[in-house]
BATOR-800219 format. One line per field, with one value per atom (N, C-alpha, C, CB): residue number from 0; residue in three letters; atom name; x, y, z. Coordinates in nm, 2 decimals. Atoms other than C-alpha are relative to their C-alpha. Glycine has a CB too. Example, Ala and Ser with C-alpha at 12.3 -4.5 7.8 and 13.67 -1.06 7.14 Angstrom:
2
nr	(0, 0, 0, 0, 1, 1, 1, 1)
rest	(ALA, ALA, ALA, ALA, SER, SER, SER, SER)
atom	(N, CA, C, CB, N, CA, C, CB)
px	(0.09, 1.23, 0.09, -0.10, -0.09, 1.37, -0.08, 0.04)
py	(-0.12, -0.45, 0.12, 0.00, -0.11, -0.11, 0.11, 0.05)
pz	(0.00, 0.78, 0.00, 0.12, 0.00, 0.71, 0.08, -0.14)
//
This chain:
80
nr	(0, 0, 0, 0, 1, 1, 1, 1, 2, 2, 2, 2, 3, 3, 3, 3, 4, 4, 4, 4, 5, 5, 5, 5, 6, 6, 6, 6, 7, 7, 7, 7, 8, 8, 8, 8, 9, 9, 9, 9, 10, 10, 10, 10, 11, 11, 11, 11, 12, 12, 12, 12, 13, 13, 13, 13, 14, 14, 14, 14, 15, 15, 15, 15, 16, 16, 16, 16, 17, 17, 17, 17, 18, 18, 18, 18, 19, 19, 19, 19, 20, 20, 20, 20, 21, 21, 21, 21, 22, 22, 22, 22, 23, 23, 23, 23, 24, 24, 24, 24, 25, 25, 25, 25, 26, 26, 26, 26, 27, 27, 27, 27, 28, 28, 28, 28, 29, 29, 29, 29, 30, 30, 30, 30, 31, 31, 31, 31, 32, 32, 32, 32, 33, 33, 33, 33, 34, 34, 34, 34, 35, 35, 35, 35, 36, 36, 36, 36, 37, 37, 37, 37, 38, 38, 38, 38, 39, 39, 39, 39, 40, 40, 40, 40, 41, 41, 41, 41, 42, 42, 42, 42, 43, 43, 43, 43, 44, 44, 44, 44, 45, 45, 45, 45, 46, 46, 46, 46, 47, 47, 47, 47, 48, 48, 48, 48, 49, 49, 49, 49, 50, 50, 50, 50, 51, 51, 51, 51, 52, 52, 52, 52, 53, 53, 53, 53, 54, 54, 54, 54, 55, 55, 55, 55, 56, 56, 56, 56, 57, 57, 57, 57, 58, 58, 58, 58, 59, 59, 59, 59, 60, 60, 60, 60, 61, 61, 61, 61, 62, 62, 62, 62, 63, 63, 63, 63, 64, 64, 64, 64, 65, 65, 65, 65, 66, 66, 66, 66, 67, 67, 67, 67, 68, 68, 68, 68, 69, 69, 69, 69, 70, 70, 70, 70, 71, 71, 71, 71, 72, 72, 72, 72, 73, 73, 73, 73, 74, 74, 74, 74, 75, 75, 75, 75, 76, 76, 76, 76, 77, 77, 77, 77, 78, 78, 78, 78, 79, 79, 79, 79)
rest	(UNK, UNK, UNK, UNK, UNK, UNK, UNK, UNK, UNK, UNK, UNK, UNK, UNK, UNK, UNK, UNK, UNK, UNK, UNK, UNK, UNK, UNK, UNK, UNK, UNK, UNK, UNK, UNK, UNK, UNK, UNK, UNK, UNK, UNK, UNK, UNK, UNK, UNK, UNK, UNK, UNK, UNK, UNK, UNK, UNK, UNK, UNK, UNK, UNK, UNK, UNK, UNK, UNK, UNK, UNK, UNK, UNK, UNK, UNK, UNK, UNK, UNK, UNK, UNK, UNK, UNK, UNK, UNK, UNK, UNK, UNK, UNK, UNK, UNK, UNK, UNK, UNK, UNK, UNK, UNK, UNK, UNK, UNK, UNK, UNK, UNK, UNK, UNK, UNK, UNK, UNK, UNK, UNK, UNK, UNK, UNK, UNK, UNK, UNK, UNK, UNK, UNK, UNK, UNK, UNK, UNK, UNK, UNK, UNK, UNK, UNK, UNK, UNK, UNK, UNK, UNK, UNK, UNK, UNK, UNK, UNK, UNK, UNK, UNK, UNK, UNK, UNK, UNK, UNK, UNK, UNK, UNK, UNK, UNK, UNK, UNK, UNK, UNK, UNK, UNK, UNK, UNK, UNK, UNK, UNK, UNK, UNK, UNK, UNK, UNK, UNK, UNK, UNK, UNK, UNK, UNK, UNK, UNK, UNK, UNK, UNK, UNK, UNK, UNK, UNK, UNK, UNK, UNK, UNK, UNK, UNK, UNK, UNK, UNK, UNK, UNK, UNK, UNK, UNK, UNK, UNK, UNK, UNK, UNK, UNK, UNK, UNK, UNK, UNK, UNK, UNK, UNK, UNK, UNK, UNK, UNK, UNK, UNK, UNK, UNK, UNK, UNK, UNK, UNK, UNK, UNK, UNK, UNK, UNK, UNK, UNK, UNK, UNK, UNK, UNK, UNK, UNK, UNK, UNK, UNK, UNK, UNK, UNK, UNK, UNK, UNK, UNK, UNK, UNK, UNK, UNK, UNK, UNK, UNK, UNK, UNK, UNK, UNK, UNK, UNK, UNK, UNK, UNK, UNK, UNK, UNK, UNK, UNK, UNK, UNK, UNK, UNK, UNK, UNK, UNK, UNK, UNK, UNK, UNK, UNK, UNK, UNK, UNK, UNK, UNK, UNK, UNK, UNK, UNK, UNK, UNK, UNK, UNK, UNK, UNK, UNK, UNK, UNK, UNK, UNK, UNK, UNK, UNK, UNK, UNK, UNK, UNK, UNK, UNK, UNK, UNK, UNK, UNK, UNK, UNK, UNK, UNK, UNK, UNK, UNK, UNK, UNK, UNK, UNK, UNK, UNK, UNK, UNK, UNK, UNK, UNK, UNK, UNK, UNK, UNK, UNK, UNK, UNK, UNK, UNK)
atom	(N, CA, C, CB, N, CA, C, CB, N, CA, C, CB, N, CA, C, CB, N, CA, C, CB, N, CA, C, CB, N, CA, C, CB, N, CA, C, CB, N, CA, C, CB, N, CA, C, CB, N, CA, C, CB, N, CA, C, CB, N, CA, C, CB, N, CA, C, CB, N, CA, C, CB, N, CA, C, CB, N, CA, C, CB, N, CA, C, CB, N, CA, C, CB, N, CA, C, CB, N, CA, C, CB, N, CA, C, CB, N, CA, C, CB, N, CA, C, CB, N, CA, C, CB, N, CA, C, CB, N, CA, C, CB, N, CA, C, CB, N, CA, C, CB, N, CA, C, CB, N, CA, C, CB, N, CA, C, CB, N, CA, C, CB, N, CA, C, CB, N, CA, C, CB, N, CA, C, CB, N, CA, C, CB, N, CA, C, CB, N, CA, C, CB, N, CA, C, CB, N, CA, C, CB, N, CA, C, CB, N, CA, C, CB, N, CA, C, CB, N, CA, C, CB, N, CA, C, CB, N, CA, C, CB, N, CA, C, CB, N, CA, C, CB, N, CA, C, CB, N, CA, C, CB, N, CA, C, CB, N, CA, C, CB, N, CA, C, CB, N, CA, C, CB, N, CA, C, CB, N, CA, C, CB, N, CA, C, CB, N, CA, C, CB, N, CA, C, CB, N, CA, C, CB, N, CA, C, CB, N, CA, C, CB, N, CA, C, CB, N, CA, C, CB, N, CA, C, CB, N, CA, C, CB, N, CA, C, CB, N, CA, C, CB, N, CA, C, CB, N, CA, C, CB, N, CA, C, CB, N, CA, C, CB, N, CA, C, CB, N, CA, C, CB, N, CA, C, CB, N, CA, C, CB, N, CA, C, CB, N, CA, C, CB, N, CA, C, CB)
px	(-0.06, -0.23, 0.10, 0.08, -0.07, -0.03, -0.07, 0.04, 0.12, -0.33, 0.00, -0.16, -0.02, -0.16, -0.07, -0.01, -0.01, -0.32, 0.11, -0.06, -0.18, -0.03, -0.03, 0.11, 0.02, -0.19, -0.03, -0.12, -0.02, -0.26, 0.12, -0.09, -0.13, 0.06, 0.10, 0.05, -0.07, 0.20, -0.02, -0.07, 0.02, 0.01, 0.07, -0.20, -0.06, 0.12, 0.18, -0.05, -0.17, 0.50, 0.02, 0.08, -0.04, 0.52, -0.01, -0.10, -0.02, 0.41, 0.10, -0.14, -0.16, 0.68, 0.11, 0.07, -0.17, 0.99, 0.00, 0.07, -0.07, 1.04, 0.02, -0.11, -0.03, 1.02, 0.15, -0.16, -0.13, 1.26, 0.09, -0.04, -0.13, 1.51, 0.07, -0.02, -0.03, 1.53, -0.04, 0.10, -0.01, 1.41, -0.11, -0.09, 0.05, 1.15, -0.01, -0.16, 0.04, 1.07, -0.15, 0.03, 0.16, 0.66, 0.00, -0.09, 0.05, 0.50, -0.05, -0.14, 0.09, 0.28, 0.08, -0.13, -0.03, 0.54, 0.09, 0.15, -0.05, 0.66, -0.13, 0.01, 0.07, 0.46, -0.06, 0.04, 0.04, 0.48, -0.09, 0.08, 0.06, 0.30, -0.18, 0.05, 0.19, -0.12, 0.01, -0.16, 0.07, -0.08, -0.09, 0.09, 0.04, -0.14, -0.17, 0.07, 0.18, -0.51, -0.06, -0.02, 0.03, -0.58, 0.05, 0.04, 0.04, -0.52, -0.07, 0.10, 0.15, -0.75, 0.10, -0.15, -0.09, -0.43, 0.00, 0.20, 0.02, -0.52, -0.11, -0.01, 0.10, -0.76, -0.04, -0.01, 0.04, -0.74, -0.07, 0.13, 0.10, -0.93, 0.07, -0.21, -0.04, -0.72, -0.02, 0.16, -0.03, -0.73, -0.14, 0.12, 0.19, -1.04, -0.01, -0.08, 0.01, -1.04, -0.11, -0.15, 0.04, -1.33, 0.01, -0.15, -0.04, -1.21, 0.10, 0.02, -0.11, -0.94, 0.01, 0.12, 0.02, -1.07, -0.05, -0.05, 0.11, -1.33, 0.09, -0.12, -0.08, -1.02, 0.09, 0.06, -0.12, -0.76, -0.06, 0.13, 0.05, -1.00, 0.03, 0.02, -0.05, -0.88, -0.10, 0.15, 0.10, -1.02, 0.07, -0.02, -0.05, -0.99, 0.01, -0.04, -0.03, -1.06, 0.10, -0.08, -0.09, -0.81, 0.12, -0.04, -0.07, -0.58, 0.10, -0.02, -0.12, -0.30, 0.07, 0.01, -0.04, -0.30, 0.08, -0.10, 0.00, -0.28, 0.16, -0.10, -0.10, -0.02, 0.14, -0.08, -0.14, 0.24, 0.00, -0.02, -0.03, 0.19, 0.14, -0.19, -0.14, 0.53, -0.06, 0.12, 0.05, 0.49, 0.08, 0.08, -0.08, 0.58, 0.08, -0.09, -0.22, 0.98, -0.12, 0.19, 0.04, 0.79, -0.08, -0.06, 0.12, 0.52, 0.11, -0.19, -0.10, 0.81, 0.09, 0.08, -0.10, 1.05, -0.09, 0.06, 0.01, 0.80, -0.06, -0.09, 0.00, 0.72, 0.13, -0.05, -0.12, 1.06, 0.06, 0.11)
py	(0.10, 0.56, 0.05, -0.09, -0.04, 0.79, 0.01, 0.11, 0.01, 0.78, -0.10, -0.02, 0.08, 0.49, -0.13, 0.06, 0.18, 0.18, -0.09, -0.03, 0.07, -0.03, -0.11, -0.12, 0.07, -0.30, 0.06, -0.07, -0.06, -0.05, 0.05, 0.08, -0.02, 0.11, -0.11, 0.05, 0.11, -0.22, -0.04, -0.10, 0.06, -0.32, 0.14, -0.03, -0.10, 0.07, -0.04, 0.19, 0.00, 0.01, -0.17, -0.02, 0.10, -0.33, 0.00, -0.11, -0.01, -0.22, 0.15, -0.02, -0.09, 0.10, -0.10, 0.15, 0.05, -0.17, -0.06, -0.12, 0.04, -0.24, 0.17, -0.10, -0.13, 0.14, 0.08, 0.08, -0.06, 0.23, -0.12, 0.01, 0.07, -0.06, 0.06, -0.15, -0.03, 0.12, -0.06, 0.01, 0.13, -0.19, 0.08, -0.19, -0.05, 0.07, 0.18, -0.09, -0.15, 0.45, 0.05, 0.08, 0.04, 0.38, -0.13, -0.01, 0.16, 0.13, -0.06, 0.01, 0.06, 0.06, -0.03, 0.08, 0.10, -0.07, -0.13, 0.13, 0.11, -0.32, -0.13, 0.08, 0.07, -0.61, -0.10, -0.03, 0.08, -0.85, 0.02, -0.07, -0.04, -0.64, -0.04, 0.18, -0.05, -0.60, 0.13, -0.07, -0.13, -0.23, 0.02, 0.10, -0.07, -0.23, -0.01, -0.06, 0.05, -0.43, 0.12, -0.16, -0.13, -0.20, 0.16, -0.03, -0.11, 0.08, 0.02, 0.07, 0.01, -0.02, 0.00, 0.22, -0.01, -0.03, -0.14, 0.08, 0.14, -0.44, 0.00, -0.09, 0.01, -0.57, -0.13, 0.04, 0.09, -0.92, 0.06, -0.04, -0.01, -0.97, -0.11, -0.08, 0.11, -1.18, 0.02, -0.04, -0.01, -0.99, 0.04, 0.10, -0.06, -0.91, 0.13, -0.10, -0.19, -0.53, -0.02, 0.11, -0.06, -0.49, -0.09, 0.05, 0.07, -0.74, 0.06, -0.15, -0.04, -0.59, 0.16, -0.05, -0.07, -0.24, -0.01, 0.05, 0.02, -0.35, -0.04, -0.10, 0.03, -0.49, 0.07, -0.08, -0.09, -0.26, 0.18, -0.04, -0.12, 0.07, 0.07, 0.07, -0.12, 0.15, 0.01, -0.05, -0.05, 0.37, -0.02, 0.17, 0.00, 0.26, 0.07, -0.06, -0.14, 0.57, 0.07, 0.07, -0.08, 0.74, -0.09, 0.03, 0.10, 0.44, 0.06, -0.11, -0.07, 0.61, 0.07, 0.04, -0.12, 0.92, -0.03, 0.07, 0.04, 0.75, -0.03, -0.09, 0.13, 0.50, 0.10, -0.11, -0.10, 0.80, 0.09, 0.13, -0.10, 0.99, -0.09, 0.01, 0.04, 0.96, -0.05, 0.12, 0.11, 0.66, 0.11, -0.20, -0.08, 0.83, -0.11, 0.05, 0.02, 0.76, -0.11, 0.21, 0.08, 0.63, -0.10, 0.08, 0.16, 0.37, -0.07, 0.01, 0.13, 0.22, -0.08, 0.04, 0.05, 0.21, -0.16, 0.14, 0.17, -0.02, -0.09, -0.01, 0.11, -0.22, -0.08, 0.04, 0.09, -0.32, -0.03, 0.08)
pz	(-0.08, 0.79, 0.10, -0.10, -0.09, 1.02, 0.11, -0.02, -0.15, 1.28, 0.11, -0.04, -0.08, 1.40, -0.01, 0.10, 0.05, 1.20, -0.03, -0.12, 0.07, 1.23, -0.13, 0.15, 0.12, 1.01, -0.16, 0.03, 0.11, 0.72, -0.02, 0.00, 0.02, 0.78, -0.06, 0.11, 0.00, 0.74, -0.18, 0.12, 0.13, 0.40, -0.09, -0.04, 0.11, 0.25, 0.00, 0.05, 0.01, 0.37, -0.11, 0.22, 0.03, 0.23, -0.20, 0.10, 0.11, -0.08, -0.10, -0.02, 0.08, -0.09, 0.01, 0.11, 0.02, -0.07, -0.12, 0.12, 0.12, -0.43, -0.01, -0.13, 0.03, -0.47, 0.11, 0.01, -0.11, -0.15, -0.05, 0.21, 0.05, -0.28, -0.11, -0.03, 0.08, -0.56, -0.15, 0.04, 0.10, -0.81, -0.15, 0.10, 0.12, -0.97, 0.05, -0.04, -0.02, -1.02, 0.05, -0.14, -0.02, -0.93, 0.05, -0.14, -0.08, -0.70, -0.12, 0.14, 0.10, -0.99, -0.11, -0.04, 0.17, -1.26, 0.08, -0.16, -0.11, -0.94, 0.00, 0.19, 0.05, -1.13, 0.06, -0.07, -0.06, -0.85, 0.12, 0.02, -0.13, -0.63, -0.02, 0.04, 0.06, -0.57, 0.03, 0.08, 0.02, -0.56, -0.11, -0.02, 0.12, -0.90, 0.00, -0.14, -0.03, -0.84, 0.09, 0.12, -0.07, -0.54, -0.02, 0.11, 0.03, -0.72, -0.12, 0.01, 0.13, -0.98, -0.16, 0.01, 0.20, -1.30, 0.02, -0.05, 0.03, -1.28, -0.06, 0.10, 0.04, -1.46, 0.03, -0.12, -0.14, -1.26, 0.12, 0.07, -0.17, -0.96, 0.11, -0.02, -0.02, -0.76, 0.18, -0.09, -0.12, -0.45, 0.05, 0.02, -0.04, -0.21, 0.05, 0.12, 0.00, -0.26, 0.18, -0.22, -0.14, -0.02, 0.13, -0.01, -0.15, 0.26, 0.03, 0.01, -0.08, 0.30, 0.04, -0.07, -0.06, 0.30, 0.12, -0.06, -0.11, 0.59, 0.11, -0.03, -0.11, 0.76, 0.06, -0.01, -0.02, 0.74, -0.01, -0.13, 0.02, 0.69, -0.11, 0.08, 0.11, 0.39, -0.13, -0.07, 0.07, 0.15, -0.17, 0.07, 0.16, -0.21, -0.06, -0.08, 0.06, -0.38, 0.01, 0.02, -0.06, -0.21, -0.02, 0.15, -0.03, -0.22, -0.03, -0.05, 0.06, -0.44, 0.02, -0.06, -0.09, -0.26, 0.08, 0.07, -0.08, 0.02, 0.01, 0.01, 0.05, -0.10, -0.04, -0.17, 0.02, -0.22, 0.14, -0.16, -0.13, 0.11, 0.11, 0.12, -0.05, 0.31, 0.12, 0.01, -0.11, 0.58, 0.11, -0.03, -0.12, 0.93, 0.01, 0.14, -0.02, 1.02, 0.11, 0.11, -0.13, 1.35, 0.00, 0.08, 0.02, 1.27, -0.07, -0.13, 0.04, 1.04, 0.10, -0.09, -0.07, 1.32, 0.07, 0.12, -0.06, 1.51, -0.07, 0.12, 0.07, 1.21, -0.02, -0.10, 0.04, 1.17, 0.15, -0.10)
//
């Protein structure tokens, strides 16, 4: 997501702010989130995994990786 997808950058940052507020130590014990779906620790289906890969390019397998890799300072600045 540093390659300058701002909409993916957008879905990974949104799901670091329970973890950057401090509220948990893991995205994935942040219960109200859908990381946990899209990273496959759900066992709901509530979300549409591959629509929103096909929209946002994102790679599910990878998702986690992905998802702990540090958001560039700079794509956040112009999200916020």
């Amino acid at each position: 997501f540093r390659s300058g997808n701002y909409a993916l950058t957008a879905f990974h940052y949104i799901h670091h702010n329970p973890l950057k507020a401090g509220l948990v130590k893991r995205m994935e014990d942040w219960r109200f989130s859908s990381f946990r779906e899209y990273a496959g620790l759900n066992s709901a289906s509530v979300c549409s995994k591959s629509l929103t890969a096909e929209l946002l390019g994102l790679n599910l397998p990878k998702f986690i990786y992905d998802s702990n890799e540090a958001i560039d300072d700079e794509l956040v600045r112009k999200i916020l």
